[in-house]
N, C-alpha and C positions, 0 to 999 in steps of 0.2 A: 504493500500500500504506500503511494506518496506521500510523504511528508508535507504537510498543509504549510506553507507559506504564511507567514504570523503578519497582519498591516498593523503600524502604529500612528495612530495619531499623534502631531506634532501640535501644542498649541505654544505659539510665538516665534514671527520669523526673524529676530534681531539675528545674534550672530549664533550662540549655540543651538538652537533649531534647525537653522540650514546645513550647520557642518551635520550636527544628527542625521538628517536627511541625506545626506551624502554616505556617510558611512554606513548606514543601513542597508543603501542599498549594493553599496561594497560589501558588506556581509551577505545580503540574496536577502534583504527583508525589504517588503515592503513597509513607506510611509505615504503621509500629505501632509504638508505642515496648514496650519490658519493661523493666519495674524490679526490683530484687533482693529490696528488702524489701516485705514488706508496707503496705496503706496505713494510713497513720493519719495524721488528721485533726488539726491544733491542732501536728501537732512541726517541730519547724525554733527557731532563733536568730532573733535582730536582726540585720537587714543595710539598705545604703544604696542605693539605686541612685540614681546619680550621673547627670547629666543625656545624656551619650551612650548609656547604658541608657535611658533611657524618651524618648529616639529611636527607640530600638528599639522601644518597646512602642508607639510613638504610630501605628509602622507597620503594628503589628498591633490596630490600633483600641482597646486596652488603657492609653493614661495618662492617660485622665480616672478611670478607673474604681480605677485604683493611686492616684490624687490623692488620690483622697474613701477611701479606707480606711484610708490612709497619713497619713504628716505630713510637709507639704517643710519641707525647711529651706534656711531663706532664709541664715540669717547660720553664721558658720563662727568660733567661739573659742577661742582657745589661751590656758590661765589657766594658774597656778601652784595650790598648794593652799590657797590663802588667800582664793582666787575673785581674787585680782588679775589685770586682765587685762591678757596679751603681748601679742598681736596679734590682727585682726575682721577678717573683710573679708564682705561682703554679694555671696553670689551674685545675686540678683535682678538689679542692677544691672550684672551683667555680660552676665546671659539668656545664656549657653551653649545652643545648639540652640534657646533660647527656651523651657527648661524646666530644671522645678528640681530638686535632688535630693531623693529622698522616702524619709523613716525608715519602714520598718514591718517585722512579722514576714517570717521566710522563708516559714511557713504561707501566708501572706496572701495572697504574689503566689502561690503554689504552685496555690492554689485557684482563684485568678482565672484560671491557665494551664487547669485539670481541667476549669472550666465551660466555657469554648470547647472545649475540645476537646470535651467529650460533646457539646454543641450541633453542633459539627461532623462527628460521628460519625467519630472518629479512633481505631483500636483502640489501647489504653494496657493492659497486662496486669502486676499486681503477684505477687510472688515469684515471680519470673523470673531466677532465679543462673546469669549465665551461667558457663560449664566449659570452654567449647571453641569454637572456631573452623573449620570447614575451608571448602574452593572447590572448586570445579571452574571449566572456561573460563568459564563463564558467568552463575556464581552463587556466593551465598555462603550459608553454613549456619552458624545459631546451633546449640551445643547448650548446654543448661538442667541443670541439677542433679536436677530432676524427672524427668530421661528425654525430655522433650519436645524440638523442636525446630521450627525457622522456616528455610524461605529468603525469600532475597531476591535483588536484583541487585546491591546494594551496602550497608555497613552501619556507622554510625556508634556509635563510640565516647564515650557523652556519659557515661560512668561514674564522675566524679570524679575526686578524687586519686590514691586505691586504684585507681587501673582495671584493669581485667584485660582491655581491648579492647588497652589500648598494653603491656602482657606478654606478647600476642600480637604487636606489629608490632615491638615491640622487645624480644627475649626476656631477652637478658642486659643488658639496661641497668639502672643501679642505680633505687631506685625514688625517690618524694621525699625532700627533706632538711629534718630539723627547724630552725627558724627558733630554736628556744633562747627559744622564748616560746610560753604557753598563755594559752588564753581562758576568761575563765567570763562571765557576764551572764547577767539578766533581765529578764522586762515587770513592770511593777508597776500596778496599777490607780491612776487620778489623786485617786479620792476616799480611796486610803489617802495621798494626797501634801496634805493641806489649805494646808502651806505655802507650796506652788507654785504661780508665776503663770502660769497659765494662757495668757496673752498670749505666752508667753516661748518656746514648748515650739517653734515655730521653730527655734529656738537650738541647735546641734550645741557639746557643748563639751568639748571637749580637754584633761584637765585632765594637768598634768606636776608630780608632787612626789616629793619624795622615797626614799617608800617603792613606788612606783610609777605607772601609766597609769590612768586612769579618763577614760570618756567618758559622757555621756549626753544625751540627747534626746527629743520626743516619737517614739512609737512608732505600733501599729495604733490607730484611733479611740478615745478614753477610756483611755489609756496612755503610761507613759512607759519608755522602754529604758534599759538601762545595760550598759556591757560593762569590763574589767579587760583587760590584758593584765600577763601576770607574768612575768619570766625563771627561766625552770628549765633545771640542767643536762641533765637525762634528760626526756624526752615521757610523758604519764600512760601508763601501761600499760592492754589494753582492759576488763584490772578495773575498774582506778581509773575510768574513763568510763563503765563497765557499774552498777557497783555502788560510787557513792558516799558519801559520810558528811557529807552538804550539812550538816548543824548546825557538824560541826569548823569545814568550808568556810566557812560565814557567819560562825561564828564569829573565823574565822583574818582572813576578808576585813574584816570589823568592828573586829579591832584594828589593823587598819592602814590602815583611812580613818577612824576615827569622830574624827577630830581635823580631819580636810578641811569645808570650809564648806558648808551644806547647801544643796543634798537628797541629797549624796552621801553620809551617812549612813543619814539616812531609805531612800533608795533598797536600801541593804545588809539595814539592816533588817526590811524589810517584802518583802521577796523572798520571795514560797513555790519556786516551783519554777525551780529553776535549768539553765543548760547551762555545759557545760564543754568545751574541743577541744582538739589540738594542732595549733599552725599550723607546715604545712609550707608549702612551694614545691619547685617546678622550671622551674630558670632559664633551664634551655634542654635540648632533645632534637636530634640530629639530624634525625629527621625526623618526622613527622606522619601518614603514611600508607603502605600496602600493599600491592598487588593491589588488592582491591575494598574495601578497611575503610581508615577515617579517624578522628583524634581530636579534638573539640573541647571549649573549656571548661576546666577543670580538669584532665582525664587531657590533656592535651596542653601545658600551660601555667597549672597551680595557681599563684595568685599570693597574696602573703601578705595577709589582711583588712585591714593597717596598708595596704595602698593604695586599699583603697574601691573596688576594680574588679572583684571577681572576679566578683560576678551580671552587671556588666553586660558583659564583656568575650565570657561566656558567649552571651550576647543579641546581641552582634556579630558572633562567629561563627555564631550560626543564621543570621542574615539573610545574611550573605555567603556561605557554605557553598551554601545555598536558592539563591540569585541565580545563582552560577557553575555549580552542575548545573541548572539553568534555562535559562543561555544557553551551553553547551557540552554538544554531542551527546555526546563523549569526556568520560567521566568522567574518566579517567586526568589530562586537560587544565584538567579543575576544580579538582582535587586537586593539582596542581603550582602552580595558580593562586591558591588558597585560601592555600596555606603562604608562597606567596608576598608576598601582601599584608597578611598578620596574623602574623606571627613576629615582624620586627624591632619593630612596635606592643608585644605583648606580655610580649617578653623585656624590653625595657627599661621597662615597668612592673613586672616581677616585682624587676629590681634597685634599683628606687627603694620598695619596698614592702617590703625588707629594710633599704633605708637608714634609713626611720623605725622599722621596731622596733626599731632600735642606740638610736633616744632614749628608749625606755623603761624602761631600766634602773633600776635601783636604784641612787642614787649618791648622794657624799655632797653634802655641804651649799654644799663649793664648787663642786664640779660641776654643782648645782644650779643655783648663779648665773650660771655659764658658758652651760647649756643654753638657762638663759631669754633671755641676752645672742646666743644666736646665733639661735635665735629671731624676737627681736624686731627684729634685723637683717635677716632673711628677709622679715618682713612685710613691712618699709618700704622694700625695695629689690625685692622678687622680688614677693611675696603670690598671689596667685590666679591672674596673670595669667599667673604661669609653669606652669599647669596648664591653660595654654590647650589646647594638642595633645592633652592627655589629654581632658579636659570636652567641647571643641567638634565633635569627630570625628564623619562621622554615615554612614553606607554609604548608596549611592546606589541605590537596588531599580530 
């Protein structure tokens, strides 16, 4: 008798839903992913993926193609606001999985996920809100806000931080917690940048003063990124995010770096269109799964942008999630398997990715000196290599 072909439902197309979807059907499983919002082309932030992420993508024949769209960054700087530099240290030199990490849009890789998949003929369907959950022995049922609905045989949770897949497997658990710091950045095009050397855009730089976080780097092809992090007591409301008053904004962000060394002016300046977020985490859930539904990604383990992991962390769980319903006929057995092997990984990156957004406070002048003095301690006794377990980590397909 043939072996029945297992479909999974995918609900959320950000990035760990699609790479799922891919690798599933590299294992011979069917899925169809549903997204909540509508598509639209060009939206997403700056994000890193860090060299254990495009381990992942290398597996899905995707990090020459993230290479050339993207921009690695070889070297890794931590300055003050003076451009003085704390500590460097050069990834290259270390080759992590033997690959670098690479700056570009979330759009970017988003896209590079959509064209495999329609190459592959993978269903993906947008404004798809899911409402509801239910089972029977044998199956599981999405229902949609539309009226519509999907089964499957089992059905993954790749919905985010919001997720409503883990409100279903875990009703009354609180949901994430604000980190006490928000995000804004933007891409700025290189030819509004003429003072910028172009040789440099390599360059990840870290800058810690004052009045707050500033990073910036090259971004997607012919751009360069920049992101803030700010501490605030309360998180923006979904007005505030909805409908902002980006003049105040740049205005506000302008008087409190245009005294920084440039291009982190320039950078502020010449921003048209900005994003802004509030960074949560969750540091840890009891479990992970349910009957026939599982959580990966962010609705299972949001970890805060100050640790550079959360796209690729998402990208670890497709591949390993794919692998163990691959080689385990009991799902039940994947799913005990899965949490098992990527929980104690991810929690203890979501608490080290709270430990750096405590350095980016607003502090005063000696704190200042103190900050850059523990720092530059860090470099010269710890530096890079103490992020080996994080960087070098690769799943075995």
């Amino acid at each position: 008798m043939q072996k029945k072909i297992p479909h999974v439902l995918i609900i959320g197309g950000g990035i760990g839903g699609p790479a799922l979807s891919l690798f599933l059907q590299k294992a011979g499983i069917s899925s169809a992913v549903y997204e909540a919002y509508p598509y639209r082309e060009g939206a997403g932030v700056g994000f890193n993926i860090a060299p254990n992420g495009m381990s992942v993508l290398q597996s899905l024949g995707l990090a020459d193609s993230v290479l050339q769209k993207g921009t690695p960054a070889n070297i890794f700087s931590i300055k003050n606001d003076t451009g003085k530099l704390i500590g460097q240290f050069t990834f290259e030199s270390l080759k992590f999985n033997k690959l670098p990490t690479v700056s570009m849009s979330r759009s970017t890789l988003y896209e590079t996920f959509l064209s495999e998949i329609r190459e592959k003929n993978i269903p993906i369907t947008y404004e798809k809100r899911l409402t509801e959950i239910t089972s029977t022995p044998d199956k599981v049922i999405a229902h949609f806000s539309d009226g519509t609905q999907a089964e499957g045989d089992l059905l993954v949770g790749a919905d985010g931080v919001n997720s409503t897949v883990r409100n279903h497997i875990l009703p009354n658990r609180p949901g994430p917690t604000f980190a006490g710091i928000v995000g804004v950045g933007a891409f700025v095009p290189l030819d509004k940048l003429p003072q910028v050397d172009r040789t440099k855009l390599d360059e990840m730089s870290f800058v810690f003063g004052q009045k707050g976080f500033f990073g910036y780097c090259g971004g997607d092809a012919g751009e360069m990124m920049w992101w803030s992090n700010l501490t605030r007591e309360k998180e923006f409301t979904k007005e505030e995010i909805i409908n902002p008053d980006w003049k105040a904004i740049k205005e506000e962000l302008y008087e409190s770096f245009k005294d920084h060394y440039e291009p982190i002016p320039s950078l502020i300046k010449n921003s048209e269109i900005l994003f802004r977020h509030n960074i949560k985490d969750i540091q840890s859930l009891p479990t992970w799964h349910k009957d026939r539904v599982v959580l990966i990604g962010d609705a299972a383990h949001a970890v805060s942008p100050n640790s550079g992991q959360g796209a690729s962390l998402a990208l670890e769980d497709a591949m390993m999630l794919a692998k163990l319903l691959r080689d385990n006929e009991d799902y039940k057995q994947a799913f005990i398997l899965f949490e098992k092997n990527r929980k104690d990984r991810v929690e203890k990156i979501a608490i080290e990715g709270r430990r750096r957004g405590n350095d980016k406070e607003i502090v005063s002048p000696f704190k200042t000196k103190v900050r850059e003095w523990m720092m530059w301690v860090f470099f010269k006794f710890v530096g890079v290599k103490g992020q080996k377990w994080i960087l070098d980590y690769k799943v075995d397909w």
